[in-house]
ZAKOL-340495 format. One record per residue (C-alpha): residue in three letters; residue number from 1; z, y, x. Coordinates in steps of 0.5 Angstrom, whole numbers. Layout:
! residues N
[node ALA, NUM, [Z, Y, X]]
...
END
This chain:
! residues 378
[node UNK, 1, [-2, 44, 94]]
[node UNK, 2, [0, 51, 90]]
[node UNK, 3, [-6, 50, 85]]
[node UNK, 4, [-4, 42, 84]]
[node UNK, 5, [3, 45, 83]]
[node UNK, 6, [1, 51, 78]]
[node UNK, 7, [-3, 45, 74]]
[node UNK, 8, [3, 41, 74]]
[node UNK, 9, [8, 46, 72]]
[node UNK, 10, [4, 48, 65]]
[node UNK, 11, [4, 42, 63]]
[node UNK, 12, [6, 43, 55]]
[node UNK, 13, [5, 50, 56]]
[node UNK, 14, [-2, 50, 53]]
[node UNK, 15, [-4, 52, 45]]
[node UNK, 16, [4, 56, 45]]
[node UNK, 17, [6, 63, 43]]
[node UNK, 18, [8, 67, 50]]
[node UNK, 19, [15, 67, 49]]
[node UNK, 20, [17, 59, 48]]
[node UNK, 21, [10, 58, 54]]
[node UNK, 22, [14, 62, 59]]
[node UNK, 23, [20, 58, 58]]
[node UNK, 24, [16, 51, 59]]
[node UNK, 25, [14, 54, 65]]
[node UNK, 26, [20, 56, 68]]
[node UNK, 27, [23, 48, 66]]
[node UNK, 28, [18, 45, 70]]
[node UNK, 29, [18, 50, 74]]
[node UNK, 30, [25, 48, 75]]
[node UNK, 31, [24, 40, 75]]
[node UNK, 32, [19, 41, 81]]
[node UNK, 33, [23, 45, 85]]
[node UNK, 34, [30, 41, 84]]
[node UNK, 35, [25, 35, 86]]
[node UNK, 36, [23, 38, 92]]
[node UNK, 37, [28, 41, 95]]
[node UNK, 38, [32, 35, 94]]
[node UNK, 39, [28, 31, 98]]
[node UNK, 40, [30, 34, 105]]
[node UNK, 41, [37, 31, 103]]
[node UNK, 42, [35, 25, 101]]
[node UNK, 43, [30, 25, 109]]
[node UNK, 44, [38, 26, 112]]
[node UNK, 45, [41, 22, 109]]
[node UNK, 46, [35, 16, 110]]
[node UNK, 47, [35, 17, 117]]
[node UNK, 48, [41, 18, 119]]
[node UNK, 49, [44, 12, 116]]
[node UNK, 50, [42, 9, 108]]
[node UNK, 51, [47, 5, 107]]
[node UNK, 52, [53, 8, 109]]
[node UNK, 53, [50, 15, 104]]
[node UNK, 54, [47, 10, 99]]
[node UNK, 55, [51, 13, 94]]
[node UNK, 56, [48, 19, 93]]
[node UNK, 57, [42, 17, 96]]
[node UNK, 58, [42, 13, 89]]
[node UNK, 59, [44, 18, 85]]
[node UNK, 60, [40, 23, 88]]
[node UNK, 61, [34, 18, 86]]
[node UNK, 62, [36, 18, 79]]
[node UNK, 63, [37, 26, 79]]
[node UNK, 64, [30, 27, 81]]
[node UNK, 65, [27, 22, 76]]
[node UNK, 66, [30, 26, 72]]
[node UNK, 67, [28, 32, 74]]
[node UNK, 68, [21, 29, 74]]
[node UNK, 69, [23, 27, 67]]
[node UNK, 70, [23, 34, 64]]
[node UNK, 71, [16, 35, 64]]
[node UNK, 72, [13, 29, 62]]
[node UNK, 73, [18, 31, 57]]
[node UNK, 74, [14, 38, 56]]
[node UNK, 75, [8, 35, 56]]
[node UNK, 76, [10, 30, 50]]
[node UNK, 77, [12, 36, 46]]
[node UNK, 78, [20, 35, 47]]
[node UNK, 79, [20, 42, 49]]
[node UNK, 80, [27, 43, 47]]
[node UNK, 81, [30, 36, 50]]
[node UNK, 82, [26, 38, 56]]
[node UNK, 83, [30, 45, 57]]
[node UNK, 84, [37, 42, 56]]
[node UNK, 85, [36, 36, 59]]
[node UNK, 86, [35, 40, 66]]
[node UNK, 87, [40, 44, 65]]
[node UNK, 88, [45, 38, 66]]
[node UNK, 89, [41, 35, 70]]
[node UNK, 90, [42, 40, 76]]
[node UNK, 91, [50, 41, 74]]
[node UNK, 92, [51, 34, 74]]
[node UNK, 93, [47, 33, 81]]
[node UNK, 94, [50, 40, 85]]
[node UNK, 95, [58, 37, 82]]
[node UNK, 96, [55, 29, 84]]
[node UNK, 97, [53, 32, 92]]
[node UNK, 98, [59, 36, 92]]
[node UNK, 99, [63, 31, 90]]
[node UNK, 100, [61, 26, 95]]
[node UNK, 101, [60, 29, 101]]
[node UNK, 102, [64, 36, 101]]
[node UNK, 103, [63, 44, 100]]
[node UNK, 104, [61, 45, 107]]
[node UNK, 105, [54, 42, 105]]
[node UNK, 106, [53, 48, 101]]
[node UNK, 107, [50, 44, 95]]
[node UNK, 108, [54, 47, 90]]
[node UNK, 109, [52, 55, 92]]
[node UNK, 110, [46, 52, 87]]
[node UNK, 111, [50, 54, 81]]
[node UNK, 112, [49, 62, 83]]
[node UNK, 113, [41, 60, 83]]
[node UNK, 114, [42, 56, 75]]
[node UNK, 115, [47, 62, 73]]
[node UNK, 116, [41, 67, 74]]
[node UNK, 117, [36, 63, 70]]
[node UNK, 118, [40, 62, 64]]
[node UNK, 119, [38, 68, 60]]
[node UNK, 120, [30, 66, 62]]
[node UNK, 121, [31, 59, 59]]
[node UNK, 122, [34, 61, 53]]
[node UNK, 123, [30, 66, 51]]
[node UNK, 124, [32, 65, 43]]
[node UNK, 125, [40, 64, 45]]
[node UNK, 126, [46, 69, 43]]
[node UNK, 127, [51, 73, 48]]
[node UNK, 128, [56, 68, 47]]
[node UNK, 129, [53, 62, 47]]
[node UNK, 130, [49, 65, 55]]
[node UNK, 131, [56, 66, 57]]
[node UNK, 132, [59, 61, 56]]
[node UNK, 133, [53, 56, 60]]
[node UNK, 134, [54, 62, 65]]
[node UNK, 135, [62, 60, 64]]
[node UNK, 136, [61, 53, 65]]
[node UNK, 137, [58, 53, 71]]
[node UNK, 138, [61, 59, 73]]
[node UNK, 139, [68, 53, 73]]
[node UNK, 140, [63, 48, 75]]
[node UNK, 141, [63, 52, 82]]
[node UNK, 142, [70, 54, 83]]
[node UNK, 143, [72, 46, 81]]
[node UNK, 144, [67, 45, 86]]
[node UNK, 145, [68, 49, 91]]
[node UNK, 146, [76, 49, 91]]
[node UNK, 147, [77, 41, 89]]
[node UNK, 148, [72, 38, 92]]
[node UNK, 149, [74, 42, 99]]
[node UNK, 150, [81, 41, 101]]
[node UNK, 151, [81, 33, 100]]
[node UNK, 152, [77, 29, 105]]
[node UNK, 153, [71, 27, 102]]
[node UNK, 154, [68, 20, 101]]
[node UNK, 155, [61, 21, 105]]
[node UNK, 156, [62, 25, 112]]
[node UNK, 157, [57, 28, 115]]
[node UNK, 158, [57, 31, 122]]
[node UNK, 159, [59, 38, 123]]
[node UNK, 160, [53, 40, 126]]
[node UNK, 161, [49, 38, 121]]
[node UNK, 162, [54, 40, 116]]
[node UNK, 163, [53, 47, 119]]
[node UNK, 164, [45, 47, 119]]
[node UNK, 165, [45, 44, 112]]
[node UNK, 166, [49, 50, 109]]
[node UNK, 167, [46, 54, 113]]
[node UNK, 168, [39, 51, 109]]
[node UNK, 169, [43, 50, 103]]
[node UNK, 170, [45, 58, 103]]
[node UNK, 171, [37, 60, 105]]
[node UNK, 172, [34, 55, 99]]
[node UNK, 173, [39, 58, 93]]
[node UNK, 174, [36, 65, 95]]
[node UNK, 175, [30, 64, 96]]
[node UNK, 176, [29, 59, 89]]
[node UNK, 177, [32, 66, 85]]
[node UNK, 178, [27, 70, 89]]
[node UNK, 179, [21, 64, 87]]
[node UNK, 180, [24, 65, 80]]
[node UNK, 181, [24, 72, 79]]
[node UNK, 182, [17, 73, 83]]
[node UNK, 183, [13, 68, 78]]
[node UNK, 184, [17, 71, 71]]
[node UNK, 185, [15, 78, 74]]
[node UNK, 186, [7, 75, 76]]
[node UNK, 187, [7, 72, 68]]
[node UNK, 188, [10, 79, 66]]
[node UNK, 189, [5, 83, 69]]
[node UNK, 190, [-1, 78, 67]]
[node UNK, 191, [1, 78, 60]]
[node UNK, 192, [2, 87, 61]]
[node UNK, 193, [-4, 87, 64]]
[node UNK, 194, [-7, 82, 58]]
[node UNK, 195, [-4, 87, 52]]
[node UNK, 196, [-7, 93, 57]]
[node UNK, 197, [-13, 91, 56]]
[node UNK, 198, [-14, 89, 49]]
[node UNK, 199, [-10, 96, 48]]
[node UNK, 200, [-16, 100, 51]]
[node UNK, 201, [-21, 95, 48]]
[node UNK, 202, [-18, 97, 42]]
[node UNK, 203, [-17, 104, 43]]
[node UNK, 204, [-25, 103, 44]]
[node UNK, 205, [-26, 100, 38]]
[node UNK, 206, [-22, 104, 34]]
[node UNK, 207, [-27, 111, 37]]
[node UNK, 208, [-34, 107, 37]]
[node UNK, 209, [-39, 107, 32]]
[node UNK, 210, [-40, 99, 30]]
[node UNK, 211, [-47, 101, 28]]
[node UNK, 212, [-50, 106, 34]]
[node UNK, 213, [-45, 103, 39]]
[node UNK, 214, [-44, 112, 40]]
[node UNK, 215, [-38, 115, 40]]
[node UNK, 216, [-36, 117, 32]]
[node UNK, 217, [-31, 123, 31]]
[node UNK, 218, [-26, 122, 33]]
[node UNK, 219, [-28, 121, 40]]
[node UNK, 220, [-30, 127, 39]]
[node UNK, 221, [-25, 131, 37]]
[node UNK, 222, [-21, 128, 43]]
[node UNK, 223, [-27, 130, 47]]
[node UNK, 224, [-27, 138, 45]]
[node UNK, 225, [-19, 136, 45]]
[node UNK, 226, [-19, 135, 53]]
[node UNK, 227, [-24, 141, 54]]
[node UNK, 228, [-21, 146, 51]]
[node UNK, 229, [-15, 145, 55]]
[node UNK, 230, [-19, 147, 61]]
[node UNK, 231, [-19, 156, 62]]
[node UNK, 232, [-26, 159, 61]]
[node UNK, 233, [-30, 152, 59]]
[node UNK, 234, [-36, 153, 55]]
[node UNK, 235, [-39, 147, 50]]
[node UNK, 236, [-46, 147, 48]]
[node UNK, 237, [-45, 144, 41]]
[node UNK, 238, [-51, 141, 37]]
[node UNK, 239, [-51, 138, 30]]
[node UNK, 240, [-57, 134, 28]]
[node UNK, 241, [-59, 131, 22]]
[node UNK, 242, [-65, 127, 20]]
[node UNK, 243, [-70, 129, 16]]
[node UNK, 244, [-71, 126, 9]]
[node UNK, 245, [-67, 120, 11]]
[node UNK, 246, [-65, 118, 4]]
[node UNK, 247, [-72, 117, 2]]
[node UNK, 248, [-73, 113, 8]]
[node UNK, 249, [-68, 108, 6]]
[node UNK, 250, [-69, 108, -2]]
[node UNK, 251, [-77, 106, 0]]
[node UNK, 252, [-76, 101, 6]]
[node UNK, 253, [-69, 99, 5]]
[node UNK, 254, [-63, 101, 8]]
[node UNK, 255, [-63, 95, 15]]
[node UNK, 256, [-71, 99, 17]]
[node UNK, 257, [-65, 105, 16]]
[node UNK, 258, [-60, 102, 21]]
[node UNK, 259, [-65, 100, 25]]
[node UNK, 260, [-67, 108, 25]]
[node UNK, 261, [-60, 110, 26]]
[node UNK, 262, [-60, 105, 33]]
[node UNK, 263, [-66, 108, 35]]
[node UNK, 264, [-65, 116, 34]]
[node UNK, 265, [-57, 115, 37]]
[node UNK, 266, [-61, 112, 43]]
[node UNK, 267, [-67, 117, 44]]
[node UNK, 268, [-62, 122, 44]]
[node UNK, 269, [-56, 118, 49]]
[node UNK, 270, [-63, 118, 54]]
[node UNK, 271, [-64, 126, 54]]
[node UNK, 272, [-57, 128, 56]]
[node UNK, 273, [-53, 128, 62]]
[node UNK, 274, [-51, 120, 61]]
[node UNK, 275, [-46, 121, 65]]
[node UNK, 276, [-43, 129, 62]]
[node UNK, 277, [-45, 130, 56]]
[node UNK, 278, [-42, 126, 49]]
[node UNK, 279, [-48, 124, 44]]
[node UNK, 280, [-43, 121, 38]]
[node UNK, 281, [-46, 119, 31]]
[node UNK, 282, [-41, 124, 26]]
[node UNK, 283, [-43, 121, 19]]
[node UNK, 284, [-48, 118, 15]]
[node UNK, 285, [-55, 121, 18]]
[node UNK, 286, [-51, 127, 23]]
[node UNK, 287, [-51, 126, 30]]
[node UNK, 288, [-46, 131, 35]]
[node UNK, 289, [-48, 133, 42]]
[node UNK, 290, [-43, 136, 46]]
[node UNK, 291, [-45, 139, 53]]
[node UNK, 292, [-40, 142, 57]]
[node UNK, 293, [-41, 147, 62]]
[node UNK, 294, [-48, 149, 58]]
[node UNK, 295, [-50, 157, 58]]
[node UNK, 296, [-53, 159, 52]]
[node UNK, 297, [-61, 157, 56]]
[node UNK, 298, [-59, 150, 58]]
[node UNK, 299, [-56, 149, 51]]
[node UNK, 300, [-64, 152, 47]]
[node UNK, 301, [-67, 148, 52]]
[node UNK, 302, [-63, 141, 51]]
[node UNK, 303, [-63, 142, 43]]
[node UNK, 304, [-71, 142, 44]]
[node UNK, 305, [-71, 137, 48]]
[node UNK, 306, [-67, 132, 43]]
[node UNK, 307, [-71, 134, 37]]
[node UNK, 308, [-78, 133, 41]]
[node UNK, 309, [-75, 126, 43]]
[node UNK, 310, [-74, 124, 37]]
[node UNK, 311, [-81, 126, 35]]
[node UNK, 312, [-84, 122, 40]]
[node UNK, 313, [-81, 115, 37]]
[node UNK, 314, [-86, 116, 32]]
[node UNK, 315, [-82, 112, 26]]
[node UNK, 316, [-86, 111, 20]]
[node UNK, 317, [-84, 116, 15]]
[node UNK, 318, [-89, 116, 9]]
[node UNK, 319, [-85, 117, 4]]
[node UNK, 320, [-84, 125, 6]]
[node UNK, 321, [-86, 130, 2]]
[node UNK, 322, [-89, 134, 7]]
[node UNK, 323, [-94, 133, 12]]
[node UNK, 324, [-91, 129, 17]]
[node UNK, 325, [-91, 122, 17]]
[node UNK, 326, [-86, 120, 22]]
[node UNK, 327, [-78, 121, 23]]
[node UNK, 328, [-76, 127, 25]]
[node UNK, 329, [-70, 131, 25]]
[node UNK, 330, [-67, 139, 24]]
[node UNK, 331, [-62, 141, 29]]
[node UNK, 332, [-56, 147, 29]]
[node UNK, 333, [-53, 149, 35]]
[node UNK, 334, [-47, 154, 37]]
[node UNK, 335, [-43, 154, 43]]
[node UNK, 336, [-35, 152, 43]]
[node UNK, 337, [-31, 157, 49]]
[node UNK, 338, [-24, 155, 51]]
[node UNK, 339, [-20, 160, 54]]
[node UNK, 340, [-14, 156, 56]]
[node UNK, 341, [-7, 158, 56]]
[node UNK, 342, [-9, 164, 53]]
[node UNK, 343, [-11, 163, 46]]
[node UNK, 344, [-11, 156, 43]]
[node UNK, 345, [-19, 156, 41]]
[node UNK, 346, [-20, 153, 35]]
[node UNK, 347, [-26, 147, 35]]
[node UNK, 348, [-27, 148, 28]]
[node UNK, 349, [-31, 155, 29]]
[node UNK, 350, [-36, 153, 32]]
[node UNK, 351, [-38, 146, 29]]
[node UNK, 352, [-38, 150, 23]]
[node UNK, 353, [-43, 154, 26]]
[node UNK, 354, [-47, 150, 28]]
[node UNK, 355, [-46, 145, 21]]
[node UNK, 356, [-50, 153, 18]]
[node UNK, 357, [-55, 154, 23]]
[node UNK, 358, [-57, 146, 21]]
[node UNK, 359, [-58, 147, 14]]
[node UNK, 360, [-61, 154, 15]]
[node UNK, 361, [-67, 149, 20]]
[node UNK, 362, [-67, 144, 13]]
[node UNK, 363, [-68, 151, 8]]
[node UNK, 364, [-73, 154, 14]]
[node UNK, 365, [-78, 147, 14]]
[node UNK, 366, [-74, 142, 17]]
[node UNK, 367, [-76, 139, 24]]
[node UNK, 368, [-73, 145, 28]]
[node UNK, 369, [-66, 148, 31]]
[node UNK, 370, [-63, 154, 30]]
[node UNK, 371, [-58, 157, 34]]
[node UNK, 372, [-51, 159, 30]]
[node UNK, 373, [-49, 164, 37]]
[node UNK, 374, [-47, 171, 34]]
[node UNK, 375, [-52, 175, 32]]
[node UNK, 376, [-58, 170, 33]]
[node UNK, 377, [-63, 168, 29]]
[node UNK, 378, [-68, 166, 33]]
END
């Protein structure tokens, strides 16, 4: 039944802007609801007696073709006439019931129920034009309820029953504006939740290396960024770079290049700590490895094992000048020390080391790590 209603109240809302989709949901929401609410009225007043509650059992028919009217109205695109045309469908209806059968029946506390609502129907609408609607049926209630009260009215209604419909009324006007704010605040949160994700997807997209699918720098500087803010943080940092890779695309042409740069990123993503370690592509042919919590022994002995891994992937490189024929890869490496509030370390340091002790593996023969640590030479 609520699935069939959700169908039925997003008619016309599809292939809209958010803002004018709410809006048509909420006047069909409104033509449902003021349908169905109605019908216990109109059960009352069938078994009772319809033909001395023939008037506003009438009347209340035409109210709810009317209300049923809004969303084929919707539907037809007629988003504007469907919205206005409710709105006084449901003063007309609540002055109509008051009118023949009196206050007491409570009908007019609906009012209170559409006063709410306004600002939600016209979204778009000035101050001035939502306080006067508010105004209008601000006096509607007071017409209704000072007026229609003190005279007899023309359909009477027994008081038990009077008692109980008021009683109901009361419940329904309550429980319509509840309804109301709990669907807008579900549409709210859906589209939060909507405009969450695509702010994460984007934040993503914005730290990811479109070809490597690595994280580029900027993740990395947000990465050492939240590690330096942790006291006596020790992170191994390596610098890689691939050896010859110019030649390697001037003579197998740059897509053979990608491909290469892919292969390498995942190579040295399967030799860390897939779950601790930050492996990102820093520009052009360099990678950065970051190992937090990596002594200066983890860190000799991971480096080893990245430029081996690379190695290993045996990628034709023919064009080299020296010996090997495969893709290989030079490696510098130092370590970044945080301590905390203390002293702010600087992130700059320590990959400029390693940036020294990368270069130092290309001028020394290339396919090797040298470390950047102070007084290292190894």
């Amino acid at each position: 039944m609520l699935r069939w209603l959700a169908k039925l109240w997003k008619l016309g809302a599809q292939d809209t802007e958010p803002a004018l989709r709410r809006r048509i949901m909420l006047v069909n929401q409104l033509g449902l609801f003021g349908a169905v609410t109605t019908v216990p009225y109109q059960l009352f007043y069938g078994l009772t007696s319809l033909s001395y509650y023939a008037p506003v059992f009438a009347s209340n028919l035409a109210i709810m073709a009317g209300y049923l009217w809004t969303l084929w109205a919707n539907y037809r695109r007629r988003h504007d006439s469907a919205r206005n045309f409710i709105v006084v469908v449901v003063m007309a209806q609540l002055a109509m019931v008051t009118w023949y059968i009196g206050r007491d029946l409570g009908v007019h506390l609906f009012y209170f129920t559409l006063i709410s609502i306004l600002p939600l129907l016209f979204e778009r609408a000035r101050a001035r034009a939502l306080a006067l609607l508010a105004g209008s049926n601000a006096l509607l209630f007071w017409i209704c309820d000072q007026n229609f009260g003190h005279a007899t009215p023309p359909l009477a209604v027994p008081e038990v029953i009077l008692t109980l419909v008021f009683g109901f009324s009361t419940v329904a006007a309550v429980a319509l504006i509840t309804a109301f704010m709990v669907l807008f605040r579900q549409q709210i949160d859906a589209v939060e939740e909507s405009l969450t994700d695509s702010n994460l997807e984007l934040a993503q997209l914005s730290a990811t290396d479109v070809l490597t699918q690595l994280p580029n720098r900027r993740a990395v500087e947000a990465f050492l960024a939240r590690w330096s803010e942790k006291p006596d943080t020790l992170v191994g940092v390596v610098l890689c770079d691939i050896d010859y890779f110019k030649l390697y695309n001037d003579h197998y042409g740059h897509l053979r290049g990608d491909e290469t740069l892919y292969a390498i990123g995942a190579a040295l993503r399967d030799s860390t700590r897939s779950d601790f370690d930050l492996v990102a592509r820093y520009g052009g042919e360099e990678f950065i490895i970051l190992l937090p919590q990596a002594n200066h022994g983890y860190i000799k002995e991971a480096v080893e094992r990245l430029r081996a891994a690379v190695e290993a992937l045996a990628i034709e490189h023919r064009y080299r000048p020296d010996a090997l024929e495969v893709v290989t890869m030079s490696i510098g490496y130092s370590q970044f020390e945080s301590r905390g509030k203390r002293r702010a370390p600087s992130t700059r340091e320590p990959i400029d080391a390693a940036d020294k002790a990368l270069y130092r593996a290309k001028n020394l023969g290339r396919n090797r790590a040298e470390s950047g640590f102070r007084g290292a030479n190894d």
